[in-house]
C-alpha positions as CSV (number, residue, x, y, z in Angstrom):
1,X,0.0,0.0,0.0
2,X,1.3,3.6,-0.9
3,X,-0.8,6.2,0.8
4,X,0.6,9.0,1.4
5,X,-2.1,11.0,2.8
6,X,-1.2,11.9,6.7
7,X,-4.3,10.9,9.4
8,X,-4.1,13.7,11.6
9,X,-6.5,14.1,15.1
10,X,-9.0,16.8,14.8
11,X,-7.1,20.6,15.4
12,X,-8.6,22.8,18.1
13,X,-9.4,26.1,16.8
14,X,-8.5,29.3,17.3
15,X,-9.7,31.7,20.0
16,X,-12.8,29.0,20.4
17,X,-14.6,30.1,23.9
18,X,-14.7,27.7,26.8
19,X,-18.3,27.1,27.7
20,X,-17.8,26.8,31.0
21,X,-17.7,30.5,32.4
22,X,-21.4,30.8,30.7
23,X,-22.2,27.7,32.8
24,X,-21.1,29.2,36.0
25,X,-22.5,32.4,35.3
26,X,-26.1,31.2,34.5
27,X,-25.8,28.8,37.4
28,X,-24.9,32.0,39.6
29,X,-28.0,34.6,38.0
30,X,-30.4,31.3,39.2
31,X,-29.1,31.3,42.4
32,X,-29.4,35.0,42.9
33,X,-33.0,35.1,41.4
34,X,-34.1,32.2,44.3
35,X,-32.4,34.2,46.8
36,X,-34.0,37.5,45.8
37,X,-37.2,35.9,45.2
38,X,-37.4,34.3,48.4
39,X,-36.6,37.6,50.4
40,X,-39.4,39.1,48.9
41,X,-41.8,35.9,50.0
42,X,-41.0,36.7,53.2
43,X,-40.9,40.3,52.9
44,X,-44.5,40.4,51.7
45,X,-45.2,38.6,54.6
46,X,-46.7,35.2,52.9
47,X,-47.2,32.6,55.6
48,X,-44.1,29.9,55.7
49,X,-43.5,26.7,57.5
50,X,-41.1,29.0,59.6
51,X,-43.4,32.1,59.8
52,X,-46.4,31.0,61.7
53,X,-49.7,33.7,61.4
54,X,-49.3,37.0,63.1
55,X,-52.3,38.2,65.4
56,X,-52.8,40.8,63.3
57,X,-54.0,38.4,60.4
58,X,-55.5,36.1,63.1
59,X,-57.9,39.2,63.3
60,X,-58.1,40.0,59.6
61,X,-59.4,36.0,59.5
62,X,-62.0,36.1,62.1
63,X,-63.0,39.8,61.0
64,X,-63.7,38.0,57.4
65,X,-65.3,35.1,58.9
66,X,-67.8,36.9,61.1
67,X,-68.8,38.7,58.3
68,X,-69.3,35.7,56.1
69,X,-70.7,33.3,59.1
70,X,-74.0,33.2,57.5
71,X,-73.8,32.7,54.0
72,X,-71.4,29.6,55.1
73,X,-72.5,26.1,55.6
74,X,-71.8,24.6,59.0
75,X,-68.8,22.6,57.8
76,X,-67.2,25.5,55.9
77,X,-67.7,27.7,59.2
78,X,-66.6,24.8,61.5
79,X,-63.2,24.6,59.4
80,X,-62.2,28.5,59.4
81,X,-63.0,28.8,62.7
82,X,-60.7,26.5,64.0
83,X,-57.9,27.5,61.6
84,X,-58.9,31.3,63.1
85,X,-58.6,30.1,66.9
86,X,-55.4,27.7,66.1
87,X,-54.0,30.7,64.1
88,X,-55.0,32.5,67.6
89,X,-53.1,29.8,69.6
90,X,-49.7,29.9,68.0
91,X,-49.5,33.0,68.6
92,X,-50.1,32.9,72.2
93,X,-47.9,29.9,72.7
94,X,-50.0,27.1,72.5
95,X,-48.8,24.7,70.1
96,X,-51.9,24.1,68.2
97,X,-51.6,23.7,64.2
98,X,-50.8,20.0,63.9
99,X,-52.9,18.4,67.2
100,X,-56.2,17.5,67.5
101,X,-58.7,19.3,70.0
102,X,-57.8,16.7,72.6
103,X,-54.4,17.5,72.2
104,X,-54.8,21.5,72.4
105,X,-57.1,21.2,75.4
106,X,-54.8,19.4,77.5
107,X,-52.4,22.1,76.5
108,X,-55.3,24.7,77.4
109,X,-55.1,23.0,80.6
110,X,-51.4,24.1,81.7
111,X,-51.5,27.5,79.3
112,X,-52.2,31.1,81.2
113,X,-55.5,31.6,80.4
114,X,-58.4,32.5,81.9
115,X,-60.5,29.2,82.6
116,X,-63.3,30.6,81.6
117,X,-62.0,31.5,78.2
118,X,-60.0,28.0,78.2
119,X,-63.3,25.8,78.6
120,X,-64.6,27.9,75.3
121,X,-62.0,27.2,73.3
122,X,-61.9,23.6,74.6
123,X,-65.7,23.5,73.9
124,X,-65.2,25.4,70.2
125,X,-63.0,23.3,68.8
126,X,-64.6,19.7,69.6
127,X,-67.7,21.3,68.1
128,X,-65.8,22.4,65.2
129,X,-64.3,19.0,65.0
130,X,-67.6,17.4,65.1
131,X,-68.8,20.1,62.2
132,X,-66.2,19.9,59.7
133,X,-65.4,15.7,59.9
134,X,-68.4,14.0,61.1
135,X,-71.1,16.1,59.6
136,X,-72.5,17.3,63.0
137,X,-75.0,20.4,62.8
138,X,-73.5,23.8,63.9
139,X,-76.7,26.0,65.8
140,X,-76.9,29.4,65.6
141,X,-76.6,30.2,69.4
142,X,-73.3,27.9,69.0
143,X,-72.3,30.0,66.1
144,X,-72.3,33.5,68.0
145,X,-71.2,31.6,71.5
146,X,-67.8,30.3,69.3
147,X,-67.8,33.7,67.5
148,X,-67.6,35.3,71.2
149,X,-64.8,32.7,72.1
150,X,-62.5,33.5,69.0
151,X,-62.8,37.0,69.3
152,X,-61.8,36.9,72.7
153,X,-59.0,34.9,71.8
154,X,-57.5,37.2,68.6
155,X,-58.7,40.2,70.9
156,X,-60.7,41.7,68.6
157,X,-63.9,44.4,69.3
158,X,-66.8,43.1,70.1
């Protein structure tokens, strides 16, 4: 055989651009549009795992809530009324968004409060229990009476 052409590897070229630094640099524009993003999540004050409810929306809730409470069906009522008085809870101290109404009235047992105002709360949320899971009927003197008992909890006017 007499070939005399010469097998040669490809040749890099000239002034070619890595691509890496774009890599890193759009990597780094992600990273800094999550962290900015996030900052303003919490800045606007949107309700986090880490950020529970303040009592200032715990009032804006029940303020919407009374004025709705008769255009809503009992279960519907029975469910943002106990997110309103848990909402109320947390902020007080009483660990209340992940335990049932046994659970949060044995803490109501050992918490500050007034009894009075403890045995309402007790008493709302086992009604709201019954309400929003098993269907139970929601009357309209129990209605104002657990109105009563959240507002005395969020502190707002009567």
């Amino acid at each position: 055989m007499t070939d005399i052409r010469d097998i040669k590897g490809p040749l890099p070229l000239e002034g070619a651009p890595s691509p890496l630094p774009w890599l890193a640099g759009g990597a780094l524009l992600a990273v800094c549009g999550l962290a900015l993003w996030r900052h303003g999540r919490l800045r606007q004050g949107g309700q986090t795992a880490g950020r529970p409810m303040a009592l200032t929306d715990a009032r804006a809730a029940w303020k919407a809530l009374e004025a709705e409470a008769a255009s809503l069906d009992d279960r519907e009522f029975a469910f943002r009324l106990a997110a309103v008085v848990r909402a109320g809870l947390e902020v007080r101290g009483v660990a209340a968004t992940a335990r049932t109404a046994e659970e949060i009235t044995a803490g109501l047992a050992t918490s500050t409060f007034e009894p009075e105002l403890g045995r309402a709360l007790a008493t709302l949320l086992e009604r709201a229990e019954a309400a929003g899971y098993a269907g139970a009927a929601y009357g309209p003197g129990e209605r104002a009476a657990d109105l009563a008992a959240a507002r005395a909890l969020v502190g707002g006017r009567p």
